[in-house]
Backbone bond lengths (Angstrom), bond angles and torsions (degrees), N, CA, C in turn:
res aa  C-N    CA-C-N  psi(-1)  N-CA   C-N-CA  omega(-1)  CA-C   N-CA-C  phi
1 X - - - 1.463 - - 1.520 109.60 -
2 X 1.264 119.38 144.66 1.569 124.32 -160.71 1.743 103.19 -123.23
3 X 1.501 94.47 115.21 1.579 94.04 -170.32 1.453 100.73 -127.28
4 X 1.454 112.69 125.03 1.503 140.55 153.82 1.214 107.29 -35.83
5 X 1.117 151.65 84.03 1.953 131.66 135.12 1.428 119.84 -79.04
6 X 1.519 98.72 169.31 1.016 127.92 -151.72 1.552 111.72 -105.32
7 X 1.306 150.71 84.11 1.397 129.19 -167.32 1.186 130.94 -93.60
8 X 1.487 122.31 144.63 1.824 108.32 -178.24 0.931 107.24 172.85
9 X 1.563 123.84 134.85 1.274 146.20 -153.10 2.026 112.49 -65.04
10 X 1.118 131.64 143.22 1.499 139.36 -155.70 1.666 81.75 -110.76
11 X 1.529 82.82 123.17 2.149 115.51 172.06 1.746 93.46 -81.53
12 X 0.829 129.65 -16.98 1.327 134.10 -179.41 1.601 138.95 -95.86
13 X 1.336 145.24 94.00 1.059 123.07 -140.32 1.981 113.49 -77.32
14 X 1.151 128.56 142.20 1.420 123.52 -175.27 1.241 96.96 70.92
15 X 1.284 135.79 24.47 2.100 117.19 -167.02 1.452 105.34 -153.20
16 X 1.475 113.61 127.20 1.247 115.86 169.30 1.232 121.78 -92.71
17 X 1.484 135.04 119.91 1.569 122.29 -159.66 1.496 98.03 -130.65
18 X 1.226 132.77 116.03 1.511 122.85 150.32 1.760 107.86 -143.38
19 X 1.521 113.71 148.38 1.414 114.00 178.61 1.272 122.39 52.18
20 X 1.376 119.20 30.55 1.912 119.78 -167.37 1.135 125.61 79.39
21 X 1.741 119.01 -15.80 1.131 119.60 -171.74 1.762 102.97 -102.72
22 X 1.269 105.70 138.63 1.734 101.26 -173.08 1.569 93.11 -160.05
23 X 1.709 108.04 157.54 1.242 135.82 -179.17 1.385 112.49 -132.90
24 X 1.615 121.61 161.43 1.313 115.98 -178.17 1.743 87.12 -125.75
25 X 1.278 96.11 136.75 1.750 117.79 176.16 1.155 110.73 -117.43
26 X 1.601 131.65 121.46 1.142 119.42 155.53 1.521 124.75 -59.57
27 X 1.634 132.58 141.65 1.251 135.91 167.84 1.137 113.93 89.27
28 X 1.498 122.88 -17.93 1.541 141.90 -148.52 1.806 94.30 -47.18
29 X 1.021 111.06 -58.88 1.653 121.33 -158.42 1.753 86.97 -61.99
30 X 1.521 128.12 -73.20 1.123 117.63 -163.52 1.717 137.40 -60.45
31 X 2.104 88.64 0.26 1.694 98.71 179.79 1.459 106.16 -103.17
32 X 1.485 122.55 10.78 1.387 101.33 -164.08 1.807 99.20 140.55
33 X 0.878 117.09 -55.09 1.582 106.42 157.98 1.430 97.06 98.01
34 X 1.699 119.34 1.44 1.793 128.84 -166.84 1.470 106.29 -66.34
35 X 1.290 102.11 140.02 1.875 102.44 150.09 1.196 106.25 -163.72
36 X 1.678 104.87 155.60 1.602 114.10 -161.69 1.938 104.07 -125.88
37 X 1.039 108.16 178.61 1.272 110.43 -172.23 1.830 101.92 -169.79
38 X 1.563 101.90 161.93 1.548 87.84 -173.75 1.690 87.78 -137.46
39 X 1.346 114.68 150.67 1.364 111.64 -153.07 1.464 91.12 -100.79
40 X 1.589 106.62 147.44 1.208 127.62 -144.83 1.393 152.47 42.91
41 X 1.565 77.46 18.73 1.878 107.28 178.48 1.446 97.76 -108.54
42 X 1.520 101.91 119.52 1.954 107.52 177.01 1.989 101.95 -72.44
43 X 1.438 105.65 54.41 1.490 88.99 163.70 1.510 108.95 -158.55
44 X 1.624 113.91 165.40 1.175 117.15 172.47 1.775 117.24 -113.36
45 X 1.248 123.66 157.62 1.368 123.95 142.79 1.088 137.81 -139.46
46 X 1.533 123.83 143.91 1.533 127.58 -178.52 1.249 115.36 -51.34
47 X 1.553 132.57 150.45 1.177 135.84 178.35 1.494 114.42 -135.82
48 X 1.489 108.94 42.34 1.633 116.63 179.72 2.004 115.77 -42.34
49 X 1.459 95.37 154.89 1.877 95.58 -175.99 2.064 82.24 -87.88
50 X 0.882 116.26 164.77 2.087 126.86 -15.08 1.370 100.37 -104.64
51 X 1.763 114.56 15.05 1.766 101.27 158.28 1.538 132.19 -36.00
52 X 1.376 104.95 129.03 1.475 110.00 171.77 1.513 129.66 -29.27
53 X 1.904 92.80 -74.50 1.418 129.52 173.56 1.857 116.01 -81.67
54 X 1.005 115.28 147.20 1.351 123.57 155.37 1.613 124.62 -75.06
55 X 1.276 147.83 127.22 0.902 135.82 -135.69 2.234 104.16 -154.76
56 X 1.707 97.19 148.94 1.628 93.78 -151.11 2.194 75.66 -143.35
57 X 1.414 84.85 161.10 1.453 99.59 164.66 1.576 125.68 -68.43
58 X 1.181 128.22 160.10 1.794 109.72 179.77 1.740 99.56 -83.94
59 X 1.614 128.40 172.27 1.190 146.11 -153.69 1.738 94.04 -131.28
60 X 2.024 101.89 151.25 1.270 103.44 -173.63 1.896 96.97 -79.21
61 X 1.495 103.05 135.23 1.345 117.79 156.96 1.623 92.35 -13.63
62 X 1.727 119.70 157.71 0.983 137.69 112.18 1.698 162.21 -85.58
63 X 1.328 87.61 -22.12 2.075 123.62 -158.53 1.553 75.72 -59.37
64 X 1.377 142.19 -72.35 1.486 125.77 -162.62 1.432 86.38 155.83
65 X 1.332 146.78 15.49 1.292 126.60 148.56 1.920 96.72 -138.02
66 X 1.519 103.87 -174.94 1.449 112.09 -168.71 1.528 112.35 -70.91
67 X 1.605 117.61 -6.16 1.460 116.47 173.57 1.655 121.94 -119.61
68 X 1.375 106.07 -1.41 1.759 113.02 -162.18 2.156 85.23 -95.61
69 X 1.431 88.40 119.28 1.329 87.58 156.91 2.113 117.48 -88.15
70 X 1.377 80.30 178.02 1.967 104.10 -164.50 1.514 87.62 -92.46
71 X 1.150 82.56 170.87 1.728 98.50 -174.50 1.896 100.52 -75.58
72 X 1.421 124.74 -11.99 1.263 123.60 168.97 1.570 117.47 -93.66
73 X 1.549 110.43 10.69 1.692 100.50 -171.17 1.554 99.16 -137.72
74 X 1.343 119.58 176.54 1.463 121.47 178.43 1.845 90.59 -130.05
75 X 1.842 83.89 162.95 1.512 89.50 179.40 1.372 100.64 -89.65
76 X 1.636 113.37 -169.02 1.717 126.33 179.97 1.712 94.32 170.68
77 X 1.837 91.24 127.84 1.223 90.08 174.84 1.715 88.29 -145.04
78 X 1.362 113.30 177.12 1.612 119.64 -159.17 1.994 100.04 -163.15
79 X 0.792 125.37 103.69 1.793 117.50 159.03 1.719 98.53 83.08
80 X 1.221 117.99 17.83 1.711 124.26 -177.03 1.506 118.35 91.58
81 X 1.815 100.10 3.19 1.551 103.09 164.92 1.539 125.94 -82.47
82 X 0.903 131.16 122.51 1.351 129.98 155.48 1.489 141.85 -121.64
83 X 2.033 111.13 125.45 1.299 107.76 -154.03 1.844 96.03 -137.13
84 X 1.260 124.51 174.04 1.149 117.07 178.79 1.349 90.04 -146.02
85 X 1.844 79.41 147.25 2.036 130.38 167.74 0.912 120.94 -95.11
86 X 1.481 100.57 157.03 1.660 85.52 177.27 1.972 125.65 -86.51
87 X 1.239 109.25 -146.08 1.561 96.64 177.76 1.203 117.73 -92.90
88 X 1.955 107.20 -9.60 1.811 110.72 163.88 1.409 112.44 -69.55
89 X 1.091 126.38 -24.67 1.412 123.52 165.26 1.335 156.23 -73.74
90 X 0.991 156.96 -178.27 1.386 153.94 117.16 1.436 147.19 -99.31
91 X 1.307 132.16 151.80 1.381 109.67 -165.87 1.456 112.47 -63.96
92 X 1.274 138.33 177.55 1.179 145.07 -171.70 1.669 111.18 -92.35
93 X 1.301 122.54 137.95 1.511 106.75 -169.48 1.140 93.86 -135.78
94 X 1.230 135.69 69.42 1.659 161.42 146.60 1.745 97.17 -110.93
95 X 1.628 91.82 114.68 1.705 109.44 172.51 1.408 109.60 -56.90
96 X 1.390 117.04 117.63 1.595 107.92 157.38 1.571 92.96 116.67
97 X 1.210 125.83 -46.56 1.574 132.55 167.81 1.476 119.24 -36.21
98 X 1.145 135.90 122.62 1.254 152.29 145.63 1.429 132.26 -94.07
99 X 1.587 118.79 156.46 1.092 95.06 173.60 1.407 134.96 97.19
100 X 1.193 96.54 -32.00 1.942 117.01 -166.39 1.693 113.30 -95.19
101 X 1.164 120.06 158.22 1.414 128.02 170.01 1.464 110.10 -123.31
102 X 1.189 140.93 129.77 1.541 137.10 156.67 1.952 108.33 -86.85
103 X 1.207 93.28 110.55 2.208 90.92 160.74 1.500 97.75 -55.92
104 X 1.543 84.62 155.54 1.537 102.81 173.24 1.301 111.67 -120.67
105 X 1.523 95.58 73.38 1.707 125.01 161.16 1.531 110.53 -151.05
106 X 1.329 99.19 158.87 1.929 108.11 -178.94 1.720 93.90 -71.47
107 X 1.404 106.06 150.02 1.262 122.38 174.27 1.724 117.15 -80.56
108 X 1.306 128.55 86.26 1.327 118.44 -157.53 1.441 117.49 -43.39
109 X 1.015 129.03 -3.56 1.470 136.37 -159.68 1.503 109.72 -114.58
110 X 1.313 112.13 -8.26 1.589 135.42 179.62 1.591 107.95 -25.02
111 X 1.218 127.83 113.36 1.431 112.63 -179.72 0.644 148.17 75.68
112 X 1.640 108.97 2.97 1.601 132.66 176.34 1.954 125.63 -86.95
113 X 0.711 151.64 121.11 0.824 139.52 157.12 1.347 128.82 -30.34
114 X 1.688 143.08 142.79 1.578 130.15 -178.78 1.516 123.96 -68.14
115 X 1.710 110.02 -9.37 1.851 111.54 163.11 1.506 112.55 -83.23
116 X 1.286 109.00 -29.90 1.887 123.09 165.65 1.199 103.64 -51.72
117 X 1.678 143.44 -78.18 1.299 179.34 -60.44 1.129 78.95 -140.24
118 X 1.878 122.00 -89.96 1.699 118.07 -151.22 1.247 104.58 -71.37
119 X 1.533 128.07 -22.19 1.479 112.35 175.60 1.662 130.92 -72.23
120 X 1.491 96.21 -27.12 1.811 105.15 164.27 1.207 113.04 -80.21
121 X 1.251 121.80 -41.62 1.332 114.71 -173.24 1.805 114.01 -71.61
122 X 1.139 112.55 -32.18 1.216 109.02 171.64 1.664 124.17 -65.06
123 X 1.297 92.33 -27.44 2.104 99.95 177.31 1.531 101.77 -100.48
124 X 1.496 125.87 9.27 1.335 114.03 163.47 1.514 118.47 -129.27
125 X 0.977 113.22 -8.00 1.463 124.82 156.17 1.609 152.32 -129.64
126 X 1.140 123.69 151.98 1.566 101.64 178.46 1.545 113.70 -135.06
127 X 1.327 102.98 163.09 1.646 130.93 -169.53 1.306 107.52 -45.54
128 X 1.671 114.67 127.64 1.992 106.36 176.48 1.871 74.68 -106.39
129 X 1.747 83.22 166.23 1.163 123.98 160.82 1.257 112.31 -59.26
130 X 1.437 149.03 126.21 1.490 125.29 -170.83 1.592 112.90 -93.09
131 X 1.532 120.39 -7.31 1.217 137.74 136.28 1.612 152.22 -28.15
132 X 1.530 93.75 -42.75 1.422 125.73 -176.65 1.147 139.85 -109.06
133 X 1.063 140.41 121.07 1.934 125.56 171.81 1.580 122.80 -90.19
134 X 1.622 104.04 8.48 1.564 113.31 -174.96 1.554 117.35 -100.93
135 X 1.128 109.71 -4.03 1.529 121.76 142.93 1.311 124.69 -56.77
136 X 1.541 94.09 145.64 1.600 92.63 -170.21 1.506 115.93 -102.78
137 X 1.166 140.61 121.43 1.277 137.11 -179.81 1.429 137.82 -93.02
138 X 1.241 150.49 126.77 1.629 115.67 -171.46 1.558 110.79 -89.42
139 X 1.781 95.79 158.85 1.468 109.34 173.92 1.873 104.76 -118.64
140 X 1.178 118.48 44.95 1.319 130.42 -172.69 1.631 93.11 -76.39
141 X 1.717 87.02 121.33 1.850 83.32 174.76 2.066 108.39 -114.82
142 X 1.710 96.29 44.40 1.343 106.53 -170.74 1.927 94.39 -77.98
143 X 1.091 116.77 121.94 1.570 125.34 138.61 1.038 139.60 35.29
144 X 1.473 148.09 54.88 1.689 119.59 -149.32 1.672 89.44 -84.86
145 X 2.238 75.36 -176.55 1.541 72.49 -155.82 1.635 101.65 -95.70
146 X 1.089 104.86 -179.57 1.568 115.35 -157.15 1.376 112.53 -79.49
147 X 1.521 120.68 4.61 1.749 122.67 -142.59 1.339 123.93 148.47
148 X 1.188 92.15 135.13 1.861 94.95 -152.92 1.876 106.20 -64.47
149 X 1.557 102.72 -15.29 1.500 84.91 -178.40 1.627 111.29 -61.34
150 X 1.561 111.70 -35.92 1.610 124.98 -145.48 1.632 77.03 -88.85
151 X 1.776 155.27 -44.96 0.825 142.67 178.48 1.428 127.10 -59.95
152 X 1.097 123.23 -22.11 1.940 162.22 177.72 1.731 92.20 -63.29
153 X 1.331 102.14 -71.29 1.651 120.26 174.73 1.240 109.81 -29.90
154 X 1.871 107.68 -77.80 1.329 111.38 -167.10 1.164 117.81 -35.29
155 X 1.635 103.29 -52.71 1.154 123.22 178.48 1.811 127.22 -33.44
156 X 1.139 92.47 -84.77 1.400 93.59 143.86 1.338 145.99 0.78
157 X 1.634 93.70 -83.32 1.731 96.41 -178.00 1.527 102.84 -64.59
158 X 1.948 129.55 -23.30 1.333 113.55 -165.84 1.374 105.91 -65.94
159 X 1.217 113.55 -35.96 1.742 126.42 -157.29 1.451 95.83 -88.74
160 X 1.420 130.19 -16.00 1.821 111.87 162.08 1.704 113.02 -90.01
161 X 1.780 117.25 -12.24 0.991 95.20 -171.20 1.781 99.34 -97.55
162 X 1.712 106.58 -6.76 1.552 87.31 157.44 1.372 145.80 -91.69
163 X 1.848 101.44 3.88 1.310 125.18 168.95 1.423 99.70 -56.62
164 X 1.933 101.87 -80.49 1.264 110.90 167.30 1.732 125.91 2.03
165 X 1.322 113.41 -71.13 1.315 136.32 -147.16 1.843 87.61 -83.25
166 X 1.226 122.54 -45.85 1.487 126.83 -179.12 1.558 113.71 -68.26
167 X 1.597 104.84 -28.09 1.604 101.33 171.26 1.787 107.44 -82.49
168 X 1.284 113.74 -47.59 1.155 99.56 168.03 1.511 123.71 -38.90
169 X 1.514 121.83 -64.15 1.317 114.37 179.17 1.616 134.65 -28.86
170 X 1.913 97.38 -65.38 0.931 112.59 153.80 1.601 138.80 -21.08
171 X 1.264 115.43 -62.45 1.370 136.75 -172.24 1.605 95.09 -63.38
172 X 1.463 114.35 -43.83 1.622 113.03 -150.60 1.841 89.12 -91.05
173 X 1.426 121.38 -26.27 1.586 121.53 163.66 1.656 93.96 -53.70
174 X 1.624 136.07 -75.91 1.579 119.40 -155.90 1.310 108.31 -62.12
175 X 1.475 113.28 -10.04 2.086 107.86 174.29 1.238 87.76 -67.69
176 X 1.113 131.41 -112.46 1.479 142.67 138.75 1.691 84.71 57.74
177 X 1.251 119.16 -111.52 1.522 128.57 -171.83 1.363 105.61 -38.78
178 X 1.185 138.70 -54.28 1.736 147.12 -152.37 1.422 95.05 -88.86
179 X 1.093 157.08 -20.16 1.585 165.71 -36.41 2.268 101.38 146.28
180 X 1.644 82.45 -57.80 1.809 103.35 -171.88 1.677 96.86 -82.04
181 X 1.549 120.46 -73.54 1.369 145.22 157.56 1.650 85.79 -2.00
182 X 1.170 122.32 -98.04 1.823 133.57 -141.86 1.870 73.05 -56.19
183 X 1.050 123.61 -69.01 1.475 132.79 -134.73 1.657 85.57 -32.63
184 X 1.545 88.14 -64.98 1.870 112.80 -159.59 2.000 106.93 -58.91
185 X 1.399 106.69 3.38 1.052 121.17 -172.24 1.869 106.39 -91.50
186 X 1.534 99.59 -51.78 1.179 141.89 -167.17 1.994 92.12 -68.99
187 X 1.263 105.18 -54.54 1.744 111.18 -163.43 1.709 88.88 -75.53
188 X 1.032 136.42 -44.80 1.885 130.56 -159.43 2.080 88.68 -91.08
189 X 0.876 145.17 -35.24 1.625 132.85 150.23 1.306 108.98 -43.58
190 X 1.642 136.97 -63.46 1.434 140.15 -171.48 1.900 108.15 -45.76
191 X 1.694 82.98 -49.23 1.557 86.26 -160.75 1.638 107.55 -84.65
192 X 1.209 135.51 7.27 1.451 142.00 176.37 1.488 100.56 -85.60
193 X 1.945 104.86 -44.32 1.595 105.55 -177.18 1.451 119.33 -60.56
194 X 1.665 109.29 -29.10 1.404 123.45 -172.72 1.367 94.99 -62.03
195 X 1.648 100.72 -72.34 1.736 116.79 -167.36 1.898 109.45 -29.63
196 X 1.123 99.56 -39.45 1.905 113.83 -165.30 1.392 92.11 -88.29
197 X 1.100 150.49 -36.89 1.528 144.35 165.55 1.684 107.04 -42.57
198 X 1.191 100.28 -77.28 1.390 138.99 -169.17 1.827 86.80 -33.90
199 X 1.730 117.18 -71.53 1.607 133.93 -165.82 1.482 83.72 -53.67
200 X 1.109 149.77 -62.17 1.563 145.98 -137.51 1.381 103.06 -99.37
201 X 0.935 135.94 -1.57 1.634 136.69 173.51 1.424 103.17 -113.06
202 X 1.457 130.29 -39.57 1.469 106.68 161.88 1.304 121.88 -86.51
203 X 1.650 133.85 -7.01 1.504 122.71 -178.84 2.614 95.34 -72.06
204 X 1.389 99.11 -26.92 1.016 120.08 -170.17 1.814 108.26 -74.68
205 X 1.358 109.61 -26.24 1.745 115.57 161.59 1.252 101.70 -72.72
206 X 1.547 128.93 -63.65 1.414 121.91 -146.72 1.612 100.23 -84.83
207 X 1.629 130.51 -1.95 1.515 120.59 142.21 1.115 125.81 -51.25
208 X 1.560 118.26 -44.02 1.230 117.45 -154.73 1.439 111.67 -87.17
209 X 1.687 116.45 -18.98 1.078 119.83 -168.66 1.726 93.18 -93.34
210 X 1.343 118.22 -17.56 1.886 100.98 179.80 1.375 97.95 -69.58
211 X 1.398 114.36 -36.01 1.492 109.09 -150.16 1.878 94.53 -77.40
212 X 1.243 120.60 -11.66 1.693 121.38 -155.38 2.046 70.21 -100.45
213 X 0.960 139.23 -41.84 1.775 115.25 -170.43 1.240 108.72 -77.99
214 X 1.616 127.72 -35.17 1.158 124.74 176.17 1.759 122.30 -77.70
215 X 1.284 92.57 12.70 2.042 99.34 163.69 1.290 114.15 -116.70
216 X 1.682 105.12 -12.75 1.867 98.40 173.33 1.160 109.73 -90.01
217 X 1.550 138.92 42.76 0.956 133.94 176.13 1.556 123.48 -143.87
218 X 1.757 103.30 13.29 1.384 119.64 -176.18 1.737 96.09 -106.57
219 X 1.447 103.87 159.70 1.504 135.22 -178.18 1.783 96.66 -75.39
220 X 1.346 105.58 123.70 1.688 127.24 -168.07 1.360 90.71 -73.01
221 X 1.642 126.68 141.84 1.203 134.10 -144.23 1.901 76.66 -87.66
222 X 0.986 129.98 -80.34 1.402 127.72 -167.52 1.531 108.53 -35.72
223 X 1.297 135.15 19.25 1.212 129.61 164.18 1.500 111.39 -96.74
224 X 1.282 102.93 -47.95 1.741 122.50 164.21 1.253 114.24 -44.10
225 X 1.250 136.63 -47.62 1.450 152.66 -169.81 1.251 94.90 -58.60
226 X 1.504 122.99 123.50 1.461 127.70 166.71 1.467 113.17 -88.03
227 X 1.380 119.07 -19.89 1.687 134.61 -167.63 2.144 105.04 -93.53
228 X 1.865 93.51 -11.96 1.557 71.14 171.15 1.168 143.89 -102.45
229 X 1.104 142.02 174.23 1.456 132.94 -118.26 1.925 103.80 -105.88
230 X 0.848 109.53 139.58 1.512 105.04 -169.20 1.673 111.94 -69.54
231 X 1.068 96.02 148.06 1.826 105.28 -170.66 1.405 93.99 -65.71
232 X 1.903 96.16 146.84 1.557 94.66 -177.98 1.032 112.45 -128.55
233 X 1.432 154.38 173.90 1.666 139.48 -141.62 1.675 101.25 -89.58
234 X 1.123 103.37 -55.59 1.433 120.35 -174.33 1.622 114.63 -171.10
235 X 1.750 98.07 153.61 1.495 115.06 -137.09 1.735 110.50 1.08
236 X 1.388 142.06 -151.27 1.195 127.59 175.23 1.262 147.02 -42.56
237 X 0.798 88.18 -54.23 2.224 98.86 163.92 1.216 109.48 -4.44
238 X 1.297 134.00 117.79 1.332 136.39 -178.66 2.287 98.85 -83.58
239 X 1.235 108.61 167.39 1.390 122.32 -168.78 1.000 104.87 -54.50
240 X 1.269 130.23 -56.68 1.936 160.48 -105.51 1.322 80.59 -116.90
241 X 1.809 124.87 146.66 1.138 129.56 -168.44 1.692 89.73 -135.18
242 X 1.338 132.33 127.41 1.246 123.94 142.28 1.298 133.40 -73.06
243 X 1.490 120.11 159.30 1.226 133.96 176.29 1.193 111.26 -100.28
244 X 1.546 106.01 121.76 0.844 123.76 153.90 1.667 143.50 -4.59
245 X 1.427 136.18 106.86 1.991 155.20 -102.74 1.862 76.92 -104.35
246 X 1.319 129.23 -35.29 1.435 106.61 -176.68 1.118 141.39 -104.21
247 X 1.929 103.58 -4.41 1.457 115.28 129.05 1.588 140.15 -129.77
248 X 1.382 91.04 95.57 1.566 94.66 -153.66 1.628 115.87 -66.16
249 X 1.792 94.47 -11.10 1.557 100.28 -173.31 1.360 109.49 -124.59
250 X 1.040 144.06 153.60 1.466 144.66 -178.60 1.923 123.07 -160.78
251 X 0.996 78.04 84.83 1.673 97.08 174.45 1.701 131.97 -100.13
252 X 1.097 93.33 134.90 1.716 87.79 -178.94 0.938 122.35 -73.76
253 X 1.564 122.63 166.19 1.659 128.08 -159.60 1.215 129.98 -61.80
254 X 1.183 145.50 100.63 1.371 145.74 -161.13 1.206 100.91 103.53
255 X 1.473 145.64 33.62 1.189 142.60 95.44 1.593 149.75 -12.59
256 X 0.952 161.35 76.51 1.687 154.38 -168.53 1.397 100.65 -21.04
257 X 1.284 108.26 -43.04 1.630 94.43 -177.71 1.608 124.54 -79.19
258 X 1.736 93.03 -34.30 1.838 84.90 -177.73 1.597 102.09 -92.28
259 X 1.376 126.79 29.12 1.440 121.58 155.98 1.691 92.89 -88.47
260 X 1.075 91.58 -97.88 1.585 90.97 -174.55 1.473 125.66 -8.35
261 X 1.465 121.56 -44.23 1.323 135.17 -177.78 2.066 92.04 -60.92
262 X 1.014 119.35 -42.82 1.438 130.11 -155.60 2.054 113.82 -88.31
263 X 1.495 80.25 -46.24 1.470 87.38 -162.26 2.235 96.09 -103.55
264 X 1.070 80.53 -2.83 2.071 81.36 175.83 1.593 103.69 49.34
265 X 1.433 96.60 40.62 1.771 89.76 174.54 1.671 106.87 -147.52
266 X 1.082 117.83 -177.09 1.657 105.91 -145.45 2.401 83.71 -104.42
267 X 1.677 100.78 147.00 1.243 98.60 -145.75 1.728 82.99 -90.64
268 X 1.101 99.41 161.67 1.495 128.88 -175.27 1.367 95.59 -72.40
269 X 1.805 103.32 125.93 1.833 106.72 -176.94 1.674 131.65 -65.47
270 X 0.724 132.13 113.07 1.598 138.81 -173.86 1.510 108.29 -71.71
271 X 1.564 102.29 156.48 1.633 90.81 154.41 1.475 104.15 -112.64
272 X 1.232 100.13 44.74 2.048 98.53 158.34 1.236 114.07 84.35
273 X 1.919 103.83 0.51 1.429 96.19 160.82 1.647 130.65 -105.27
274 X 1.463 132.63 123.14 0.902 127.00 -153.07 2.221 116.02 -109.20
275 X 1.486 100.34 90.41 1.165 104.07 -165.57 2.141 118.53 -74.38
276 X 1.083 102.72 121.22 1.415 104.71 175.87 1.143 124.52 -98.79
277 X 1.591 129.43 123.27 1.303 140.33 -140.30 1.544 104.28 -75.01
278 X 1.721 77.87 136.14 1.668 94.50 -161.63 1.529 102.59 121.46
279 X 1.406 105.18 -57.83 1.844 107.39 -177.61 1.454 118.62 -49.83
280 X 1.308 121.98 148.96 1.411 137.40 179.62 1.651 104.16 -142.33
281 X 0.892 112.27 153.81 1.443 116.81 -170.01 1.430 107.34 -142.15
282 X 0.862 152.35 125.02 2.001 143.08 -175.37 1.365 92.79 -74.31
């Protein structure tokens, strides 16, 4: 019969505990620290180095008296004892032994020495809750190793490649910091250059604009100019209108000129005063 267990290291020292069901082992912790269990079987057993088998207490009869096993257990008796296992088991085949059950699986620890034992078992399995069945346990049916040097090794290489893996981290955390550091170094330089741009281009507006009110308020140089040229109505044409080439002179009647013009005879001498009719003079 081919039975699945379950393997994983005992929270308990000398004690196998999972699901309520528990055993007491002598040495257990110092051979290997193993215990197995088979799922939906209310039991556990120790799996000390360098035993073959894994190994459990015997179970009360079922059949209906203290020796008849149930249709789920086998009998075993030894020296006029007789006790019953279940059907994961077998009787025990150490002369003189009572009492005992062997699982029917190899003991992973088979042949190992107890410095062999905690070093495999620790890199191939881990600790249940002795409370719980929602822990996870392994059923790795990889190899142990043959000898404490090659177990020493394993050992070894795990604990440099998790050194390894912690210096890496590390290292890539001070990039990380030295990385942020310059940045934030880099952004408060940018923004001082901005800030100082920014101050020197507006102290440099509000010059330009005093100096632009204090020129709209001076006298336009061509006003000053005594030599410039008098405004003229439109395009050149000066203001001033002449009269007309065929009468350049025009005086009213009783004038020197509009006699002469009239009478073709030379005008009677004045003393330069020229009266226009109507005028009286005292």
């Amino acid at each position: 019969m081919s039975v699945n267990a379950t393997f994983f290291l005992s929270s308990t020292v000398d004690k196998c505990i999972y699901n309520g069901a528990s055993i007491d082992a002598n040495d257990l912790t110092a051979n290997g620290n193993l215990c197995a269990y088979v799922e939906g079987v209310n039991r556990v057993w120790a799996c000390s180095a360098p035993d073959r088998v894994c190994w459990t207490y015997s179970q009360t009869c079922k059949g209906g008296d203290s020796t008849t096993p149930d249709d789920s257990q086998i009998a075993c008796s030894s020296n006029g004892d007789e006790w019953c296992c279940t059907e994961n088991d077998e009787c025990t085949r150490t002369p003189g032994q009572i009492n005992i059950c062997w699982g029917l699986w190899r003991n992973p620890v088979f042949n190992m020495s107890s410095s062999e034992a905690l070093v495999y078992n620790q890199e191939h399995y881990s600790t249940l809750a002795s409370t719980t069945t929602s822990a996870a346990a392994s059923t790795s049916t990889s190899p142990p190793a043959t000898n404490a040097a090659e177990a020493s090794s394993a050992a070894s290489a795990s604990a440099s490649t998790t050194a390894s893996a912690s210096a890496s981290s590390q290292a890539t955390a001070e990039a990380g910091s030295s990385s942020l550091s310059t940045g934030a170094v880099a952004g408060i330089a940018v923004g001082c250059a901005v800030g100082g741009i920014a101050l020197a281009g507006l102290a440099g507006l509000l010059i330009w604009r005093r100096r632009k009110r204090s020129g709209s308020g001076a006298t336009p140089q061509w006003a000053n100019d005594q030599s410039a040229v008098e405004p003229k109505q439109s395009g050149s044409e000066p203001l001033s209108h002449e009269l007309h080439t065929d009468n350049q002179l025009h005086e009213a009647d009783g004038s020197p000129v509009y006699f002469q013009q009239q009478q073709g005879g030379t005008p009677p001498k004045s003393s330069g005063t020229h009266e226009l009719p109507g005028q009286r003079y005292p």
